[in-house]
C-alpha positions, 0 to 999 in steps of 0.5 A: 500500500502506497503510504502518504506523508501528508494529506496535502499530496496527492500519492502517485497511482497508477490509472488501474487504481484510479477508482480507490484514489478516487475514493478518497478526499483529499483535504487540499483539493476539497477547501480549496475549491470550496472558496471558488464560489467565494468571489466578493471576497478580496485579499489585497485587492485579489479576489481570495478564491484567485488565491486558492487556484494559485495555491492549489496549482502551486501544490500540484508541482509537487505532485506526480502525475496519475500512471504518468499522464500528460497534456495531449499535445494540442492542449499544449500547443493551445494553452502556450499559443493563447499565453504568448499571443495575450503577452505580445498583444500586452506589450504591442499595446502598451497596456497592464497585461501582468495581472490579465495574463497571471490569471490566464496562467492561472488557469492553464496550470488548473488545466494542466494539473486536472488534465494530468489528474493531480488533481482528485476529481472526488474531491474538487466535486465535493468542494465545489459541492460544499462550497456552492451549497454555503454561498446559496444558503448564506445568500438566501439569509441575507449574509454576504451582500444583496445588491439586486433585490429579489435575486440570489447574490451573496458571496456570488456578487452578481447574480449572472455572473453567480448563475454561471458558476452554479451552472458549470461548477455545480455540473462539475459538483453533482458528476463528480461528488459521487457515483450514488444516485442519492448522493448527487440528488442531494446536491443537485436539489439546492445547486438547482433552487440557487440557480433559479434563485439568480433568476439569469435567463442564460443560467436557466437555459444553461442549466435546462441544457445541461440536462437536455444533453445529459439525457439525449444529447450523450447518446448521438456520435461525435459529429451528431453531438457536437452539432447538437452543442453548437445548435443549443449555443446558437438558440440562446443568440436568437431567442425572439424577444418576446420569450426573454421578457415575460413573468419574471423577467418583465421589468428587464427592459432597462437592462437590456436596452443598457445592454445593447449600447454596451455591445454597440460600442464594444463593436465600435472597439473591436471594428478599430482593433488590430489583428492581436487585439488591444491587449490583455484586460482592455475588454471594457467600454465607457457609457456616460463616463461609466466603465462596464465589462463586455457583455459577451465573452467571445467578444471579449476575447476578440478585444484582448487577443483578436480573432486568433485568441478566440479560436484558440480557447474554442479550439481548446472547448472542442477538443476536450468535449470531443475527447469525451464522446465514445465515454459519454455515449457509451453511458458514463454519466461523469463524461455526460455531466463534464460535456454539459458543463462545456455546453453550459460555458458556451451558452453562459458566455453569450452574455457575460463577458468573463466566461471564457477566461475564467476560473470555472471554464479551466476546472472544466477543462482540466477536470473533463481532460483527466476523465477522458483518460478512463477507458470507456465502458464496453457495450454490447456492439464492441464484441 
């Protein structure tokens, strides 16, 4: 039996063992993914849950590999591809990448370290389980701030920006928790009242196509499946106007039409943008001496990196959903949930503007990399 120095590292296991190492909770990876939905709270004007993903990748250096996995190459060549072309578009720019490009390092070290499964999938999904579960009931209590009135907040901040990270983190929280049934209801229960909660148009549509491809979309091949991912995305963009502003969403009017001059004059901007965009952390527009964020994530990156850098995080989304097809069809449900937290980026990122380059794509990523080294199961049909 491999002995363990500390519960802060990860013991090297080779992919035969990977579901007794699976079993286990490591306490490292668990509290620190549980202050990843902490995001109004700051340390020195940094976000603590940056810190956390910092730490957490920094522990991961000192950890082996699971049975020797690495990176497949193209992930490589995609993640340094996007880092160096953000830092030249810094410097060409003449803006203050450092912190912009930090964080996008940030997040490839997350990839890296979920992809080469240094990270213990049981445990990143207990911890954003724990972690979501608390800021939801602190927030319908009152505690952690309420900005919006009669919208689910807290220690989320915004209530869209906290739809996306209930949407996505908590997918990855319920499929990789646990394999009882049970278990995952019980988390899916509250993951799915908090995002109703944010009352987020996106949120609500991420979520129900979270569930649509969990239970039809999985079963197509991989070209009928990705089709079928691209079409949700695309459905989101052209929902006629009458179906997004009735019940509830009635008295989003202003809003939206803010929205709309905010994406006027992000055009405006990306129209007089060179082919590297204008540089890391320039993704922000000013209306009536005001400063907002992009409402729309694949606009976003075409600011910061130009149309280059836009495919290349695509690039990086489709090559990880792909590599989970033949699991996901062949009913592993673990595959079918990380699948659904890839669709659920791609819709979120419509109309936020920080969702592309953020934390919650990278846990995907690396976490749906790492899965997609188990074997699938064998059907019938295989012989």
């Amino acid at each position: 039996m491999s002995r363990v120095d500390s519960p802060w590292e990860l013991p090297d296991r080779t992919v035969e063992r990977a579901d007794q190492a699976d079993r286990e909770i490591r306490m490292s990876d668990f509290t620190l993914m549980a202050l990843l939905p902490l995001r109004s709270l700051e340390v020195a004007g940094y976000p603590i849950n940056e810190f956390a993903m910092a730490g957490l990748v920094g522990l991961c250096l000192f950890r082996p590999a699971r049975g020797g996995a690495r990176l497949p190459s193209a992930v490589m060549v995609l993640l340094g591809a996007l880092l160096a072309l953000l830092v030249y578009s810094g410097l060409a720019n003449d803006v203050d990448w450092t912190r912009r490009v930090g964080h996008v390092a940030i997040l490839a070290g997350l990839i890296w370290a979920g992809g080469t499964v240094r990270l213990s999938p049981r445990s990143v999904g207990a911890g954003l389980a724990a972690g979501l579960i608390a800021v939801i009931a602190l927030a319908v209590v009152g505690i952690g701030g309420g900005a919006y009135e009669g919208r689910l907040t807290g220690f989320l901040a915004d209530p869209n920006a906290g739809a996306y990270f209930i949407a996505v983190l908590g997918t990855l929280a319920v499929f990789f928790c646990d394999e009882r049934w049970k278990v995952r209801a019980a988390v899916a229960v509250p993951i799915v009242a908090g995002l109703a909660l944010c009352l987020s148009r996106t949120g609500l549509l991420a979520g129900a196509f979270v569930g649509v491809w969990v239970l039809v979309g999985r079963r197509l091949g991989p070209f009928g499946g990705a089709a079928m991912a691209v079409a949700l995305v695309w459905v989101v963009d052209n929902i006629p106007r009458a179906l997004t502003t009735f019940g509830p969403f009635s008295d989003r009017s202003g809003s939206d039409n803010l929205r709309k001059r905010i994406i006027a004059q992000e055009q405006v901007q990306l129209d007089a943008a060179p082919w590297y965009g204008h540089g890391p952390g320039t993704a922000k527009v000013e209306i009536r001496d005001l400063e907002f964020f992009f409402h729309n994530s694949y606009l976003a990156i075409r600011q910061e990196g130009g149309w280059l850098a836009l495919l290349l995080v695509l690039a990086l989304l489709v090559l990880t959903f792909l590599r989970l097809s033949r699991q996901s069809r062949h009913g592993d449900l673990v595959a079918a949930g990380a699948q659904g937290a890839i669709i659920g980026i791609g819709v979120m990122a419509i109309t936020l503007g920080e969702v592309l380059l953020d934390t919650p794509m990278a846990v995907a990523v690396g976490l749906a990399l790492g899965h997609a080294l188990r074997s699938p199961p064998r059907s019938p049909s295989d012989g």
